[in-house]
N, C-alpha and C positions, 0 to 999 in steps of 0.2 A: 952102155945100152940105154936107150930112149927109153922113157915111162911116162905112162900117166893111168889117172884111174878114173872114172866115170861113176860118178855118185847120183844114184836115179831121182827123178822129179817124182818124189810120194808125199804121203804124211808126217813125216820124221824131219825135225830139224838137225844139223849137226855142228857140232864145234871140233876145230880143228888146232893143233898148236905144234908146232915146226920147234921137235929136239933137237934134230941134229942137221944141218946143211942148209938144202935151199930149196924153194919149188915155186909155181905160180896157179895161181887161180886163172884161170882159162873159162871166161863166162863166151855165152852163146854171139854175145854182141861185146862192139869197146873193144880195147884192149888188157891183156892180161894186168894181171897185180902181181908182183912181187912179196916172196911170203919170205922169211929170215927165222935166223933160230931167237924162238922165245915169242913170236907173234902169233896172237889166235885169232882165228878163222871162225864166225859165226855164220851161218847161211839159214833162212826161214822155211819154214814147211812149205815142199811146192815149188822147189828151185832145186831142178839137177843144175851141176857142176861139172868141172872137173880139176882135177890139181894133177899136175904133169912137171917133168922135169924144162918142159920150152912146149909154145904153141906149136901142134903139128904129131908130134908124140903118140907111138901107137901107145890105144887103149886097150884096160882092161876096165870091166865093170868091178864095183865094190861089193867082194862078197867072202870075207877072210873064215878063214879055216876054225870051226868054233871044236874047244877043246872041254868036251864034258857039256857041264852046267856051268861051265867057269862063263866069267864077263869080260877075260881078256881071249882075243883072236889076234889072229897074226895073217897078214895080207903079208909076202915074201916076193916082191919081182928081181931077180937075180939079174946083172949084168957089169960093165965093165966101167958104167958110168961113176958121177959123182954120186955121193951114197947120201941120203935125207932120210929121218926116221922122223915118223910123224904119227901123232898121238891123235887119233879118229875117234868122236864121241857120235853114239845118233840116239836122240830122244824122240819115241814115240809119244806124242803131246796130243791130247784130248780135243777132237774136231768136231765132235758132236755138238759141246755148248763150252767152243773157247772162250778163253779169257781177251776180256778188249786190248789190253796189252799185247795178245799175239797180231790182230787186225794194223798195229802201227808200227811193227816192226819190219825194215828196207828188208828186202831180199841178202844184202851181205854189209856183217857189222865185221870190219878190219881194225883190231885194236894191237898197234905196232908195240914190239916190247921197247921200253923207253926206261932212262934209269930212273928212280925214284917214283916213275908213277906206278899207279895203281899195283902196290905193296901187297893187298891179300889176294888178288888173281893170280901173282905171280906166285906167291906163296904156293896155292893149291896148284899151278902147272907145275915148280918146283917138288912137291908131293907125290904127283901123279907118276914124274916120272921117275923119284924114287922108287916106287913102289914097281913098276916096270920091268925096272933095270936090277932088280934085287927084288922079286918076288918070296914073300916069307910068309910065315903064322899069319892068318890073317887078314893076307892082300886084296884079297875079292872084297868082304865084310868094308874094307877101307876105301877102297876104288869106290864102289856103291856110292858111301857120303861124298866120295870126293868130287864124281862125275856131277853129282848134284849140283855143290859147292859153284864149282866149272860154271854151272848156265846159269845159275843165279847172281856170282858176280860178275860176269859177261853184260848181265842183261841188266844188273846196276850200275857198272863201269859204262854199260850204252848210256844210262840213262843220266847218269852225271853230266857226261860229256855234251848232250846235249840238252841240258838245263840252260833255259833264258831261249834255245834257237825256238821253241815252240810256246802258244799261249793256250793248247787245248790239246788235249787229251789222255788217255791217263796216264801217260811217261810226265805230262806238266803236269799231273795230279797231285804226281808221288813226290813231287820237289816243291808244291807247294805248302808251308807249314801248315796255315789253319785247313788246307782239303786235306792233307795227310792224316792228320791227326783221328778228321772225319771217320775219312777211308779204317784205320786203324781201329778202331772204335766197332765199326759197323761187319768189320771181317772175323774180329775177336768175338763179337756176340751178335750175331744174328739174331739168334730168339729173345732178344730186348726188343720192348715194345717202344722202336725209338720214337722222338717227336722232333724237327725242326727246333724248335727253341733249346731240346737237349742238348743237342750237335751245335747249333751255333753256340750255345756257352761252352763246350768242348772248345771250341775253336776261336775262339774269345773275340768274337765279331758279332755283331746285328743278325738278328734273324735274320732279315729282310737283304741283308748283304750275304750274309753265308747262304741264304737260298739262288740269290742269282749268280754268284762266284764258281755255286755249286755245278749249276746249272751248267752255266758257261763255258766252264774248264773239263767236266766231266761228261759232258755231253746229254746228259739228261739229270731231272730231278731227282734229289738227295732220296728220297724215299722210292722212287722210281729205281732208283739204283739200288735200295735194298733188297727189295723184292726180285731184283733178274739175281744179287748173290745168295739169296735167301734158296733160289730152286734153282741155282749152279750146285751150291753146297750138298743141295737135297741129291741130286742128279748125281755126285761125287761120291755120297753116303750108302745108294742103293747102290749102285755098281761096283764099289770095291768094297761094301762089307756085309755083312747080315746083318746089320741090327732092319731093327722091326721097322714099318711104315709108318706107326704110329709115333714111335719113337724118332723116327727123323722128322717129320711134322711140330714137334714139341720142339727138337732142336731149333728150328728153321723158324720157330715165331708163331705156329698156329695149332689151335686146340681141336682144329675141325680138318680131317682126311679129306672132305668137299670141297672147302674154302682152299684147302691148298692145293685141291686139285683142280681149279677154276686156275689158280693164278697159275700154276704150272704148265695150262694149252695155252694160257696168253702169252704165257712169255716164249 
């Protein structure tokens, strides 16, 4: 029997990775992709899909049977066809005040399974479907970090891969040493009272060269860009925990609930 499934165009990005068989990406335009066991599927927030066993394939929409509180669901389409089992991830990711890494990411990252590369993605799909396929003590608790794992090396295996094809923005950031290091620096301690001259000796370049390098590659100034993760952070802190206003203001680099609430409607 024909299948496919229909993955709705929302806020939620998803990764996808092909256990068992075979299936195809079926986008709106182009021609389909072919997906193989051991390949994963990355798609960006704001791109419905579909993955079908061949273009043409009646659909069903994506909406698998959730069991409790648990984090594994089961989508089941019965038929007489070739059988594919495929491991469906969807992350709800913060749209309110994204991260500039989400802004440069394609609508669909296709990373083929191939021998010898990229060793720890395969690892955690190797994991994932452990855990699957032998659910024990545990499993949820494990999936959790794992799902994580998943879109984090996805999204550094993106970014590897395409080191050197771009000379701007923050996928070139993160592969460049002396911005890395920066970036590094400025994510770990927000409430350091940084200066230019700090960060360019961090990054063992010229002021004057680490400010327009900065510039340059990251699309805005070094200090500029403190300040929009300084009330990213802030923005993170009130919405998923209690601590106090005053207390995230201190975190974020400021001794004054005003000053940080100026810089807060600017950015």
């Amino acid at each position: 029997m024909p299948w496919g499934v229909r993955f709705p165009s929302d806020d939620s990005a998803c990764c996808h990775v092909v256990l068992q068989g075979a299936c195809r990406l079926v986008p709106p335009d182009g021609p389909p992709l072919t997906l193989g066991v051991g390949d994963v599927l990355f798609t960006a927030p704001g791109h419905g899909h579909v993955l079908a066993d061949r273009s043409g394939s009646p659909l069903v929409d994506f909406g698998p049977a959730r069991d409790g509180n648990s984090l594994i669901s089961e989508l089941d389409i019965p038929g007489q066809g070739a059988a594919a089992d495929l491991l469906c991830v969807r992350y709800r990711l913060d749209r309110l005040r994204p991260h500039p890494l989400l802004a440069e990411l394609p609508p669909v990252i296709h990373l083929p399974a191939r021998l010898g590369r990229h060793s720890a993605l395969r690892t955690t799909v190797e994991l994932m479907g452990e855990e699957l396929w032998r659910p024990c003590i545990g499993t949820d608790a494990l999936l959790a970090s794992l799902m994580d794992m998943l879109l984090l090396y996805v999204l550094r295996t993106w970014i590897d891969e395409r080191s050197g094809d771009t000379a701007t923005g923050l996928a070139a950031a993160l592969t460049d040493p002396a911005i890395a290091v920066a970036l590094q620096h400025l994510h770990h301690r927000p409430e350091h009272l940084w200066t230019i001259n700090e960060l360019a000796a961090l990054s063992g370049t010229s002021r004057s060269t680490f400010a327009k390098r900065f510039t340059t590659v990251v699309g805005q100034p070094p200090l500029a860009y403190l300040t929009w993760w300084r009330t990213t952070t802030a923005a993170r802190l009130l919405h998923r925990t209690d601590v106090s206003l005053q207390a995230v203001v201190e975190r974020c680099g400021s001794n004054s609930k005003y000053a940080f609430a100026d810089a807060f409607e600017r950015e």
